[in-house]
C-alpha positions in Angstrom: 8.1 -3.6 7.3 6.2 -1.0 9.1 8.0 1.8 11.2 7.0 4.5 12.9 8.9 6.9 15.4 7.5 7.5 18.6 5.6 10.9 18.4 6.0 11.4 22.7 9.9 12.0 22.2 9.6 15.1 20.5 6.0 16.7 20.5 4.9 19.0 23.0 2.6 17.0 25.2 -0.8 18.0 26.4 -1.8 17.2 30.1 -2.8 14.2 29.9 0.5 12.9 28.0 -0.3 12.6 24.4 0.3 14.0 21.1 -2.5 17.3 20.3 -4.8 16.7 17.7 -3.8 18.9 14.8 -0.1 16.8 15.2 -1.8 13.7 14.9 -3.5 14.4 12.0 -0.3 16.3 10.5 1.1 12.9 11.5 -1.5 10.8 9.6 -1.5 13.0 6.6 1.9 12.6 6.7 2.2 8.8 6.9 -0.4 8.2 4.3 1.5 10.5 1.7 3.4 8.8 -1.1 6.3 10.8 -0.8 9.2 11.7 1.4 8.3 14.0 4.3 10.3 15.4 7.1 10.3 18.3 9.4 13.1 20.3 11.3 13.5 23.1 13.6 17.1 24.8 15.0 17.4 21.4 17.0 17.3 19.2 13.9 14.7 17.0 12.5 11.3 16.1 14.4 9.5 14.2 11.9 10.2 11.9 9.2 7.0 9.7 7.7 6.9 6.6 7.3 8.2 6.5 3.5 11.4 8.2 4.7 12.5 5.5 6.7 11.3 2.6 4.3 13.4 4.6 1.7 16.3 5.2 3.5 15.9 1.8 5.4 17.1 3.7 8.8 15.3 4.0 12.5 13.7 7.5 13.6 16.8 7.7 15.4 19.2 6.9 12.6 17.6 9.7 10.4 17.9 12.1 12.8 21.7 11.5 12.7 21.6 11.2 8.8 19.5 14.5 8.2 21.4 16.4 10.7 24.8 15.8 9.8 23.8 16.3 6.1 22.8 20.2 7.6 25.8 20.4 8.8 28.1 19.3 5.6 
């Protein structure tokens, strides 16, 4: 199974609504990497790749919980 999160809930947006370049291809590098991969700012987390949530077996959503509450611990 194949899941991604949806980039437009937590990316800056350019005018016309989508994702800038250079975060796209972070994204792609990302999701191509064999590894576990996530990002966070003081909000919490804003990226996880796709390995991360095959791993964990969790939604975008559901890791955001996980990986924030493990901060907090």
């Amino acid at each position: 199974m194949h899941q991604t999160f949806d980039a437009s809930r937590t990316s800056a947006k350019h005018g016309d609504g989508g994702v800038p370049d250079s975060e796209q291809q972070f994204r792609t590098l990302a999701d191509s990497a064999p590894v576990l991969m996530w990002r966070t700012n003081d909000a919490g987390v804003t990226f996880v790749n796709r390995h991360y949530l095959e791993f964990f077996g969790v939604s975008f959503e559901q890791a955001c919980h996980r990986a924030t509450t493990l901060q907090r611990e």
